[in-house]
C-alpha positions in Angstrom: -10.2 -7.2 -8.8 -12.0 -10.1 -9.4 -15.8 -10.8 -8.9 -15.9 -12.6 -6.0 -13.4 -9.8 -4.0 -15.5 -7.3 -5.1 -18.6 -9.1 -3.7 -16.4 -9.4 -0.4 -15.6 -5.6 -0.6 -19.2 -4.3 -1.1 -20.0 -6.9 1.9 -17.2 -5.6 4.2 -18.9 -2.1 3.1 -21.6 -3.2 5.1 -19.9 -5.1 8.0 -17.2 -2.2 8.8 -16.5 -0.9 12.2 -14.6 1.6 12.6 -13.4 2.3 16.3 -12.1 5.8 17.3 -9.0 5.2 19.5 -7.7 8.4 19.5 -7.5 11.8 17.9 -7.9 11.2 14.0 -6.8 7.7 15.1 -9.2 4.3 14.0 -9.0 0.6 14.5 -10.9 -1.3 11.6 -12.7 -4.3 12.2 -15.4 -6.9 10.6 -14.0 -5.8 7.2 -14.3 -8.6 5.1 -12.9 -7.4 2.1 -13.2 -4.0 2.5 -9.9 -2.9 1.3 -9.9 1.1 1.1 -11.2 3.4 3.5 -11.7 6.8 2.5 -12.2 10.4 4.2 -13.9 13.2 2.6 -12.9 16.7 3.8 -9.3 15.3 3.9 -7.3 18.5 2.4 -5.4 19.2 5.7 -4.5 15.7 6.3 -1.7 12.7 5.8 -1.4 9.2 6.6 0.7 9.2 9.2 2.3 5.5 8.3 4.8 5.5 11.4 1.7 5.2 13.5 -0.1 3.0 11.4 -0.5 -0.8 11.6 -2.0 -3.2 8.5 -1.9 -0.3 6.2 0.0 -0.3 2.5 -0.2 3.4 2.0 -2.5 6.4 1.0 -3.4 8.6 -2.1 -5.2 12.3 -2.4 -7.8 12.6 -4.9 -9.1 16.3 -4.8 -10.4 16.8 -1.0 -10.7 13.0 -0.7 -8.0 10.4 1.2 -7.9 7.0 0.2 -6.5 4.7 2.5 -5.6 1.3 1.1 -5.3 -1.6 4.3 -3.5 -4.4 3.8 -5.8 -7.5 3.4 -3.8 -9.1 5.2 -4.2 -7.4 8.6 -7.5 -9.0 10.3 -7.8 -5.3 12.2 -5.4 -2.8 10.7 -5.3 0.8 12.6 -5.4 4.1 10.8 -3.7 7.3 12.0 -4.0 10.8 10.2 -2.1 14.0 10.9 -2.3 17.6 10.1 -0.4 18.2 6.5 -1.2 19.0 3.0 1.6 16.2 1.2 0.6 16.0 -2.5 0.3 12.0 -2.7 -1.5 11.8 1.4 1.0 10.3 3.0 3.6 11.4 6.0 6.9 8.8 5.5 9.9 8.5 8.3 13.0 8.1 6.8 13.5 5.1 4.9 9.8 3.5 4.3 7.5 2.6 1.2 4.4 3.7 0.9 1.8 2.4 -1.9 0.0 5.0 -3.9 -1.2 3.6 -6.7 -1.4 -0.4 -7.9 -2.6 -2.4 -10.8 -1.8 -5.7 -8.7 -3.3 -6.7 -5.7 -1.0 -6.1 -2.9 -1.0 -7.7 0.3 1.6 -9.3 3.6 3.4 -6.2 3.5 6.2 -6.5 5.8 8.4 -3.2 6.1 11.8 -4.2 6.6 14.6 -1.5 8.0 15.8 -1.1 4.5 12.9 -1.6 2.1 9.6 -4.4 2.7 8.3 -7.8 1.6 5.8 -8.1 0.2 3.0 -10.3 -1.9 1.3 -9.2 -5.8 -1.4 -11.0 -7.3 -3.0 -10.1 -11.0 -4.0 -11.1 -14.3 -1.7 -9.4 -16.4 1.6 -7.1 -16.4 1.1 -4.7 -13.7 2.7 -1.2 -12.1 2.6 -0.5 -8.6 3.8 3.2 -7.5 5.4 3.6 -4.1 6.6 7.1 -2.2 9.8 6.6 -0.8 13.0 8.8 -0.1 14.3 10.9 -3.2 16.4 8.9 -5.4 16.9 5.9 -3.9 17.8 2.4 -5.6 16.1 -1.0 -4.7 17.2 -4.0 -5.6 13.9 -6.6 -5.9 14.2 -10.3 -6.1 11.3 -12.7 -6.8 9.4 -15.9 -5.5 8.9 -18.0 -7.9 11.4 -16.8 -9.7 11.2 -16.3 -14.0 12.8 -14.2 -16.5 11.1 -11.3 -17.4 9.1 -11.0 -13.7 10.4 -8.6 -12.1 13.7 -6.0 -12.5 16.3 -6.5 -10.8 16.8 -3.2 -9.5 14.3 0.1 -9.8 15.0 3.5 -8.2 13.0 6.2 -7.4 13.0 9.6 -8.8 13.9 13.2 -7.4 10.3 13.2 -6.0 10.4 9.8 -3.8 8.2 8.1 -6.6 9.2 4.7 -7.4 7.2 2.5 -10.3 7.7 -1.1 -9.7 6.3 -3.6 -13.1 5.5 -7.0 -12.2 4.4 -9.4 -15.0 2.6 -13.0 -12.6 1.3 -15.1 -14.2 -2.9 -15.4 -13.4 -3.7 -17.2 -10.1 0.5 -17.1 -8.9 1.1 -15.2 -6.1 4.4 -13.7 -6.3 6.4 -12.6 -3.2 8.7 -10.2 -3.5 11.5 -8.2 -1.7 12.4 -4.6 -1.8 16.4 -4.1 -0.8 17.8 -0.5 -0.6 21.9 0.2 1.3 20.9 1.3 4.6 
């Protein structure tokens, strides 16, 4: 992160509304940069991404649900559900969900058959994605260089797929996820 999004993210802190629109459903608004939201007593719960909208994915950290929005979404909606899934996240058949990232992630666009998707950072990089057991991706990347991006991942028996990206500082790198259908 750099300084100025952190500034932007202890500044969305402050500006953040959070609308109920349902049961364990919320619309987010006046974020600024604001980028995680996260709910304490959260043991029993999942994202539930299907019902989501401008969200990259979830994590569990003890009791704790970290839910990471996309910064691209001006007022992304947030939709829990009753479940105990180690990582925090409910998944239909087929889509990525973000767990963990040393990049800045953002435009996620979930395709029927994987996403697209843009990474910023300053340095080499791993983002880790829940998906369906054992499934291949092939990933290509724009701008395009040797030594980016692989050209195919696939994730293990658990659904967890580790994607490396090496961008350069400052170049936003857009990238697309392909798995068969």
């Amino acid at each position: 992160m750099t300084a100025a999004g952190y500034v932007r993210s202890v500044q969305g802190f402050f500006s953040v509304q959070l609308e109920r629109i349902g049961e364990n459903m919320w619309q987010v608004r006046e974020r600024d940069g604001l980028n995680t939201i996260r709910f304490d007593r959260a043991g029993d719960l999942v994202l539930d991404l299907a019902s989501s909208e401008g969200v990259l994915g979830a994590r569990r950290k003890s009791h704790s649900l970290y839910v990471a929005l996309d910064p691209a979404h001006a007022a992304p909606k947030i939709a829990l559900l009753g479940g105990s899934a180690p990582e925090g996240v409910s998944l239909s058949e087929g889509q990525l969900a973000l767990t963990r990232s040393q990049l800045a992630v953002s435009n996620l666009e979930r395709t029927e058959c994987g996403a697209r998707l843009v990474v910023e950072g300053f340095n080499q990089g791993k983002m880790l994605w829940l998906t369906a057991p054992d499934k291949v991706f092939h990933v290509s990347a724009e701008p395009f260089r040797p030594g980016l991006v692989p050209s195919e991942v696939a994730s293990d028996a658990d659904g967890r797929l580790e994607i490396p990206v090496s961008p350069r500082p400052g170049e936003p790198v857009s990238l697309q996820l392909t798995a068969s259908c």
